[in-house]
N, C-alpha and C positions, 0 to 999 in steps of 0.2 A: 853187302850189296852196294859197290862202291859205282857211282855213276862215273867214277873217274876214269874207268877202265871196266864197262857196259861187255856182259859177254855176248856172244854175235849170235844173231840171228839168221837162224838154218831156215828162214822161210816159212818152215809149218814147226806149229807145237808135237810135243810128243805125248801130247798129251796133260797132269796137271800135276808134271814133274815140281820141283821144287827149281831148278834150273828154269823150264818154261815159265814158271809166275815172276819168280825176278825179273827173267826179261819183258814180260808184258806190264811188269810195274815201270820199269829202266825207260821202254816207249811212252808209259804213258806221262812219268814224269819231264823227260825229255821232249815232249811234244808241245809242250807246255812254257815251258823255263830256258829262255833265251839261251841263257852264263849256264846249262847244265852240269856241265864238266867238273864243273869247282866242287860240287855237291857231292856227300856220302847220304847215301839212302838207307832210311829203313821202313818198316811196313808199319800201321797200328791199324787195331780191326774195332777196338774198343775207342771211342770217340764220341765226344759232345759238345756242350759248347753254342758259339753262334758260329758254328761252322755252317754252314747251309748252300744251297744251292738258290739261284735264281729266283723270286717270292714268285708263285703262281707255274713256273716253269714244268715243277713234274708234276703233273696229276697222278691222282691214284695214294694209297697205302707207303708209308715212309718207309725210304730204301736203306737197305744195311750198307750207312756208310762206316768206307774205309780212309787212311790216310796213306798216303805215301809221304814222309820228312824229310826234307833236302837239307841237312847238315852240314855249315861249315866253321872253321874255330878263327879264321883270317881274311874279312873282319867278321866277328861274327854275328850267323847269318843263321835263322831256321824259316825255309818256306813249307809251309803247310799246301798239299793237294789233295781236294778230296775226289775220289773215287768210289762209282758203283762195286760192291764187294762182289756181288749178282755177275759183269761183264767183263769189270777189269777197265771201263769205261769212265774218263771224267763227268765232275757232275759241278758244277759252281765254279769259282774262279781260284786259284791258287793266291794263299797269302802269304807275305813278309815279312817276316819278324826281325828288327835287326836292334842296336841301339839306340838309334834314333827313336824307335818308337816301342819300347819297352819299357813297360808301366808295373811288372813283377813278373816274375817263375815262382812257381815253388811244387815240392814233389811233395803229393799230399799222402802220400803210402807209395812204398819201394817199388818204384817204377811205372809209375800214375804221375800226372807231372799236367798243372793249371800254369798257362802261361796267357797274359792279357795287355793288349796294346794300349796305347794314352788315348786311342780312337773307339774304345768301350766294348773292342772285340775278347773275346774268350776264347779259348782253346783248350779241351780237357781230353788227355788220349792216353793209353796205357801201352807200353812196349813191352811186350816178352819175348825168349830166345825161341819162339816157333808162335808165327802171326796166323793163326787159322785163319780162313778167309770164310768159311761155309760153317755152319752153325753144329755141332756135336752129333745132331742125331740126322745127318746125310751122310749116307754109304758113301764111303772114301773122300773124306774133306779135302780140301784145296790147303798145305800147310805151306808156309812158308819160313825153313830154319835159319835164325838171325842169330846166333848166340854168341859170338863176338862183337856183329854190329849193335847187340842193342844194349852190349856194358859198353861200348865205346860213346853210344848216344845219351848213355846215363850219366857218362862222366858229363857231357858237353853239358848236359844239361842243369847237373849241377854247378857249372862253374856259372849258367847264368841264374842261379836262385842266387849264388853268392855274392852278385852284385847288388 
């Protein structure tokens, strides 16, 4: 799901194709992230952390968030978006992670990956090669298949534990 080359948009979904969700991840990261282009994207559905949304903003029962990661290796760059899993809709503000303000990575189990800025933020999110987006027991889950991009995102990722 490379943002470098966004597949086009027919307008309407076809519903909750594996093609339709990339593209409505592609807008929503895009909508967001000035420099999009530069970016390879991938989905995480598992996520914790002080990622959060606006303090007081949502009322109600805590929403199944998701991430979309904007990946790049020149300079290297990972922006964190979080996203309602529920719309497909942002929900908080998109973070930066780059050298400048990276304080550790590290993959605390293959393919689970804690990365924390010098500014006391956390990020805890797990990537596999089909990002479900709807919970197991809903008739016909929202999946999204990454299985390239997300040993490509594993590599990136560890070249920043190795620092």
């Amino acid at each position: 799901m490379s943002s470098q080359h966004p597949p086009p948009v027919s307008g309407r979904s076809t519903g909750a194709s594996d093609a339709a969700l990339k593209a409505a991840l592609h807008r929503l990261f895009d909508g967001q992230i000035p420099n999009y282009a530069s970016y390879n994207l991938i989905c995480a559905a598992e996520a914790g952390g002080t990622v959060d949304a606006e303090p007081g903003s949502i009322p109600g029962p805590p929403i199944p968030l998701g991430l979309v990661l904007g990946y790049r290796r020149q300079p290297a760059e990972l922006v964190i978006a979080p996203f309602d899993r529920r719309t497909l809709t942002p929900i908080g503000r998109p973070s930066t992670i780059d050298l400048t303000n990276l304080a550790y990575a590290e993959e605390a189990t293959l393919g689970a990956f804690d990365i924390g800025t010098n500014m006391g933020r956390i990020f805890c999110f797990t990537v596999r090669s089909s990002c479900a987006l709807d919970r197991p027991d809903v008739p016909a889950p929202r999946t999204i298949e990454q299985h390239d991009d997300a040993e490509d995102f594993a590599e990136f990722m560890r070249g920043l534990t190795a620092l």
